[in-house]
C-alpha positions in Angstrom: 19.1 4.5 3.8 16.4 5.9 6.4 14.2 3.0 7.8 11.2 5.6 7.8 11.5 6.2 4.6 11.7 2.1 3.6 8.9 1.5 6.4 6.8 4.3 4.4 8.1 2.3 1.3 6.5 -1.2 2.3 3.1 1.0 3.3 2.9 3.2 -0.1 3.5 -0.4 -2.0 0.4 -2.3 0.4 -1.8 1.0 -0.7 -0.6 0.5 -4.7 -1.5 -3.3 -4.2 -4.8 -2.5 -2.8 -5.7 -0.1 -5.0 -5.1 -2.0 -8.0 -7.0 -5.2 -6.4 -9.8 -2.9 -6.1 -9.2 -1.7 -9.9 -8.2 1.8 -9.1 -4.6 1.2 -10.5 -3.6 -0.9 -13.3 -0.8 -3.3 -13.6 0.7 -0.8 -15.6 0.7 2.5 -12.9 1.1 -0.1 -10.2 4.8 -0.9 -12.0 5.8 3.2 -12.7 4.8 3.9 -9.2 6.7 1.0 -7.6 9.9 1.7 -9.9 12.4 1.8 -7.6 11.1 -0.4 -5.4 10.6 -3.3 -8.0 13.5 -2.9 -9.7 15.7 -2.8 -6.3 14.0 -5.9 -5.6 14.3 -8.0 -8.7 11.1 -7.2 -10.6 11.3 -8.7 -14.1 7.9 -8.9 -14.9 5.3 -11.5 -15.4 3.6 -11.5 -11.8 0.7 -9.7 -12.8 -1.6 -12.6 -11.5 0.4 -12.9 -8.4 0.2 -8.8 -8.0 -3.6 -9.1 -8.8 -4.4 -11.1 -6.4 -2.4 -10.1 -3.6 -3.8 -6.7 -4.1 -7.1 -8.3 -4.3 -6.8 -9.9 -0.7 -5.1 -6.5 0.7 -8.1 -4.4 -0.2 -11.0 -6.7 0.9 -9.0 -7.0 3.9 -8.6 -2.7 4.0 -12.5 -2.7 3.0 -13.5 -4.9 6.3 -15.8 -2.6 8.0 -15.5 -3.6 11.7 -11.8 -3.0 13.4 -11.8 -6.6 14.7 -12.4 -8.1 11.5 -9.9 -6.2 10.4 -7.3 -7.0 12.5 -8.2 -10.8 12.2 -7.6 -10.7 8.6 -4.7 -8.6 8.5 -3.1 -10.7 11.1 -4.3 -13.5 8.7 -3.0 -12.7 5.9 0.2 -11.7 7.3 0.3 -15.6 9.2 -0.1 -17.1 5.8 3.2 -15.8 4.1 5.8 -17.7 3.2 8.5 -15.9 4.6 9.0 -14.6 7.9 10.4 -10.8 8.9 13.6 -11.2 10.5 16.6 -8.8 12.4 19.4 -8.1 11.0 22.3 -5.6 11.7 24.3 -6.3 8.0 24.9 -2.7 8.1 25.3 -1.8 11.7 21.8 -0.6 12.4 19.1 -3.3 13.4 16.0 -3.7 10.9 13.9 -6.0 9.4 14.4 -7.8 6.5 11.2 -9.8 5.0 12.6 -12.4 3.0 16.5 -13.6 2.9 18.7 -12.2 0.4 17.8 -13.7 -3.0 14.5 -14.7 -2.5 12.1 -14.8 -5.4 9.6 -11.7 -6.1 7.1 -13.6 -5.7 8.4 -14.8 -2.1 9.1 -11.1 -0.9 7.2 -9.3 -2.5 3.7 -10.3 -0.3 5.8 -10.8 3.0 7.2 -7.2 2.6 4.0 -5.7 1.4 1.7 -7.4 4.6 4.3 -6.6 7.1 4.1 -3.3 6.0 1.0 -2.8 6.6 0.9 -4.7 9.7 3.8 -2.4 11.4 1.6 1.0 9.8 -1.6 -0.1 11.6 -0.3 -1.2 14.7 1.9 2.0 14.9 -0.8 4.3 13.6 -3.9 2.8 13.8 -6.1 2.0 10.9 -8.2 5.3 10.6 -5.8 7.1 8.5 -6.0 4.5 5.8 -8.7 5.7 3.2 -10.2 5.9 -0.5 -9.6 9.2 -2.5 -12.8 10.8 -2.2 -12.4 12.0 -6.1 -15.1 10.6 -8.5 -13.7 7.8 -10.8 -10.3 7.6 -8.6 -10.4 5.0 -5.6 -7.0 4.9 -4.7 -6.4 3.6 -1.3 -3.8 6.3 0.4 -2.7 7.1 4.3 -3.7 10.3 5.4 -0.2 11.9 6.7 -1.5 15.2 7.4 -1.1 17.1 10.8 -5.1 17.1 11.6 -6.1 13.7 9.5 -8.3 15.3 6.9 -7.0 14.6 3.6 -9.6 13.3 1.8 -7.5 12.5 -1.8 -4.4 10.5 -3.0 -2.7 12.9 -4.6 -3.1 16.7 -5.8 -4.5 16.1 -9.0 -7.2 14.6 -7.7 -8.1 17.4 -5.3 -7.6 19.7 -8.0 -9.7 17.9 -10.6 -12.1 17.6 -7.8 -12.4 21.7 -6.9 -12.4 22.5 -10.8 -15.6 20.2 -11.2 -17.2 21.9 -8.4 -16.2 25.2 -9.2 -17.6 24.6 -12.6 -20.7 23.6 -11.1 -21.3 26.5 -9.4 -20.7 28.5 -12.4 -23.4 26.5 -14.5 -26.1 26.6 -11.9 
């Protein structure tokens, strides 16, 4: 397993949480994106309030206008989980682990999401952390480009975007 990849994993599932607190994803999306991820981790459904409002908390805290704000809350939120990151070497390389082995969803899921996003923004910063800038979409994403200036979540909402201006410029 790369630890990028399961760092980038904890991020892209704070960003799915946040969108659908903010009611840019539903429950249902927020479950095919997260696939892998849930059903790794024990996902059996019926923590749809649970995901709600975690998601909820992660994008008012995202939304916070001011960068100290922001860090008080996140650091906030991440002091009010119930389970603590910890070290471990089980498989000869150090990395965290956010909740001991057979802990409930509901117990790892929030730790591992927060921590997530508490390692991103204090690797990173918070200014690649953004809306898509399509109409109707929302989605909270981090910009991993070269120069920082993606402005949507994925390409369909670029596209979708370019076609409705193109269009546009066609009719006037």
């Amino acid at each position: 397993m790369s630890y990028a990849d399961y760092d980038r994993n904890t991020l892209s599932l704070a960003l799915d949480l946040a969108s659908l607190g903010a009611g840019a994803l539903s429950h249902e999306e927020l479950v095919r994106q997260q696939r892998d991820m849930f059903a790794e981790h024990g996902y059996r459904g019926g923590e749809e309030a649970m995901l709600a409002a975690l998601g909820g908390r992660i994008a008012a805290v995202l939304g916070e206008p001011d960068d100290g704000e922001f860090l008080d809350a996140l650091a906030a939120l991440l002091q009010e989980q119930a389970c603590k990151p910890y070290l471990t070497r089980h498989d000869g390389v150090p990395h965290l682990h956010f909740a001991p082995d057979g802990a409930p969803f509901a117990d790892w899921v929030p730790t591992m999401t927060v921590a997530g996003l508490v390692q991103y923004v204090c690797r990173n910063g918070r200014s690649r952390l953004r809306r898509c800038a399509a109409a109707g979409c929302g989605r909270w994403f981090a910009d991993t480009s070269r120069n920082s200036s993606r402005r949507y979540c994925e390409h369909a909402c670029a596209s979708r975007t370019t076609v409705a201006a193109f269009r546009a410029r066609q009719q006037g």
